[in-house]
C-alpha positions, 0 to 999 in steps of 0.5 A: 500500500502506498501511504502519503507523509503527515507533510502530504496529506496537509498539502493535498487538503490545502489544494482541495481547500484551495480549489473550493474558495476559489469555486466560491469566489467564482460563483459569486463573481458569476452571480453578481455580473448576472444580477446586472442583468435582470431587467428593471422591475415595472409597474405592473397594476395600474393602483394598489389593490389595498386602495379601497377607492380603486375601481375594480370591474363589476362582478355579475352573478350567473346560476350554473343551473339556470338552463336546467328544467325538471323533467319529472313527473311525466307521464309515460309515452306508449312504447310503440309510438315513441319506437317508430318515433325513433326508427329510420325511415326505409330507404326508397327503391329506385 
């Protein structure tokens, strides 16, 4: 087995020590000049939502049922008439 010297060990640490400052050192440079790069910020409501004398658009009120209609009760329909109601017509010879 090779084994490093105490004197080895410490210079290894110190140089894998050394690389991580200056990955650090890096990666904040790198954030700071990206920073330079966002865009300003904007106004984006034209007023402040905890203004209570700002105009909001009016709200309407619609039923989700509306449309619907009871179909009970009914009375029944004799079968027949509704079956040839709904049976396709036969096709004409030519």
């Amino acid at each position: 087995m090779l084994a490093l010297s105490p004197g080895a060990k410490s210079a290894a640490a110190s140089a894998v020590g050394g690389r991580h400052f200056r990955f650090n050192w890096l990666l904040a440079f790198a954030a700071l000049a990206l920073s330079g790069c966002m865009p300003a910020t904007t106004h984006v409501a034209s007023a402040d939502p905890a203004d209570p004398a700002a105009k909001v658009a009016h709200v309407g009120y619609r039923s989700t049922i509306a449309p619907y209609t009871s179909l009970r009760p009914t009375t029944p329909a004799p079968w027949r008439d509704r079956n040839d109601a709904v049976t396709p017509q036969p096709k004409q010879d030519r």
